[in-house]
N, C-alpha and C positions, 0 to 999 in steps of 0.2 A: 353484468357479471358481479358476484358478491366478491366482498374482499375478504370476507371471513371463510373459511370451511369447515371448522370445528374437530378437522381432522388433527390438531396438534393440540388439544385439550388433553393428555391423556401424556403429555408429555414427550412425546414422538414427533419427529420430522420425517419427509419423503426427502429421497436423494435422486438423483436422474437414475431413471431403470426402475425405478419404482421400493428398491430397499428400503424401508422406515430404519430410526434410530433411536435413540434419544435424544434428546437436544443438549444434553450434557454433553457429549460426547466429543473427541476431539476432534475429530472433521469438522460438524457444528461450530467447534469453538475457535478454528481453524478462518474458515468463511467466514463464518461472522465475525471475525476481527478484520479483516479485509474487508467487509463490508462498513465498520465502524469506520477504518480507514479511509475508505471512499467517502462516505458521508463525511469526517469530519476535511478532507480538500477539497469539498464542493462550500462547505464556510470559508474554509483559505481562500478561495476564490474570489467572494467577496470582496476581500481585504488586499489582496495583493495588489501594489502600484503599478507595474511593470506587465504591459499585454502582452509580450512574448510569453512572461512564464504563466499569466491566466490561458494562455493557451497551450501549454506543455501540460500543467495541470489539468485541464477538461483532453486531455489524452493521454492522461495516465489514471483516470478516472474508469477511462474507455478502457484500457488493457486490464485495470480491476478486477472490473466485471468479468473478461475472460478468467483471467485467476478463479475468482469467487466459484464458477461455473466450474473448470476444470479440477475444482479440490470438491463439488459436490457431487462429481462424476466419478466412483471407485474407477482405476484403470479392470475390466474384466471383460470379458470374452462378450458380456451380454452388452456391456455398455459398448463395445468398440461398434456395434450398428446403430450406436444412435448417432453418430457421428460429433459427439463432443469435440469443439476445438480445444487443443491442447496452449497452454501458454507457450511460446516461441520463443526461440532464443532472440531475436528481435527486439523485444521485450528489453532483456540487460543493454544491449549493446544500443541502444536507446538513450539509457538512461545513463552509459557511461556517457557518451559523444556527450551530454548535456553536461554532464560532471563538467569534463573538459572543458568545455563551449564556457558556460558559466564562471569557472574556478580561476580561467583565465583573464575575468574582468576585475578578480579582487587582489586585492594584498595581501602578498602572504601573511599565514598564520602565525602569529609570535607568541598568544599565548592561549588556554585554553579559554573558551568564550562559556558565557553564561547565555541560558534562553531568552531574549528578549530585545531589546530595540524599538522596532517601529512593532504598530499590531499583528500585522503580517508576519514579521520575522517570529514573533514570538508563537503565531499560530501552526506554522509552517517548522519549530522543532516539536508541536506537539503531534504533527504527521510524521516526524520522524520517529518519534519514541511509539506511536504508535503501528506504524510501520517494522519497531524492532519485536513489540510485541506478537505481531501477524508471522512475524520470522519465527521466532524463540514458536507459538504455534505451533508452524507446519511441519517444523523441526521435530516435537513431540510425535504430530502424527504419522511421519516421515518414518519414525521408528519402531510402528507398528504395520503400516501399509505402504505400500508403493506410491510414492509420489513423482512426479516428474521435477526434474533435476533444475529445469528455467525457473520454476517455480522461489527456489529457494534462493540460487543465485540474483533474479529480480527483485526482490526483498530485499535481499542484502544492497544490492545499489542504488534501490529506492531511499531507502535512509541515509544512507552518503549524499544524495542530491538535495533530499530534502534540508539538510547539515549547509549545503553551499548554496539553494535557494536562498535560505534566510539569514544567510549573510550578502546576499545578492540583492534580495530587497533591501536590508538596512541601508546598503552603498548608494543605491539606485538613489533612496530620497535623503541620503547626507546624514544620515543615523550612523554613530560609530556602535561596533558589537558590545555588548556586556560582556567588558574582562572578568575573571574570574581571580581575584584577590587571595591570596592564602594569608 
């Protein structure tokens, strides 16, 4: 099988159901930020000390890809036989228990932190911020088409985890956070 098809020469993408686009366009810009997203925590993975959360990570890599899929699927009448899985409320309530789960190993917060620490912690708010950007996205397209509601809420708890990840790794290997000095 080629990996090229030449069919987006021309400026155009297919979406599931066969619609083309632009690739400007904000569903395109939408998915492909979730898609940067997922690519850039499969490098976090790499780096992270702590195997519990290299394996939280390559399962939120996994629900992504639903994401990715389900924002390239318009919700319509044509699309609802192809049987797109839709993202799940499962999905948030995932990533809160993990909030919890995690938040409950570190010290409270006393001041605002700065991105950095170990390489991990530091890579792990760059999934955050880009995680916000994947939000602030689907949020735009949200206001043109029908999105599904997990969608946006999962986003939003994605980056509060990824926020207590990497203060979860710095603790793990005795890294303190980067105060933020005024």
């Amino acid at each position: 099988m080629k990996i090229y098809t030449k069919t987006g020469d021309k400026g155009k993408t297919g979406l599931f159901g066969g619609e083309r686009v632009s690739k400007s366009s904000p569903r395109i810009e939408a998915y492909g930020t979730i898609d940067e997203l997922n690519a850039f925590i499969g490098l976090t993975v790499t780096e992270v000390a702590d195997e519990t959360v290299k394996t939280l990570l390559i399962n939120i890599q996994n629900q992504l890809f639903t994401v990715g899929s389900d924002l390239a699927a318009p919700e319509t009448d044509k699309n609802s036989k192809l049987n797109v899985e839709r993202t799940p409320a499962d999905y948030y309530v995932e990533a809160e228990e993990a909030i919890d789960f995690y938040n409950a190993k570190l010290d409270d917060l006393k001041s605002f932190i700065l991105p950095g620490g170990t390489k991990s912690a530091a890579l792990l708010h760059v999934c955050r911020t880009i995680a916000r950007r994947a939000e602030r996205a689907v949020v735009a397209l949200n206001s043109t088409v029908k999105i599904g509601d997990n969608i946006l809420i999962f986003l939003n708890r994605l980056s509060d985890l990824f926020f207590v990840l990497s203060r979860y790794e710095n603790a793990v290997t005795g890294t303190p956070d980067v105060e933020w000095k005024k």
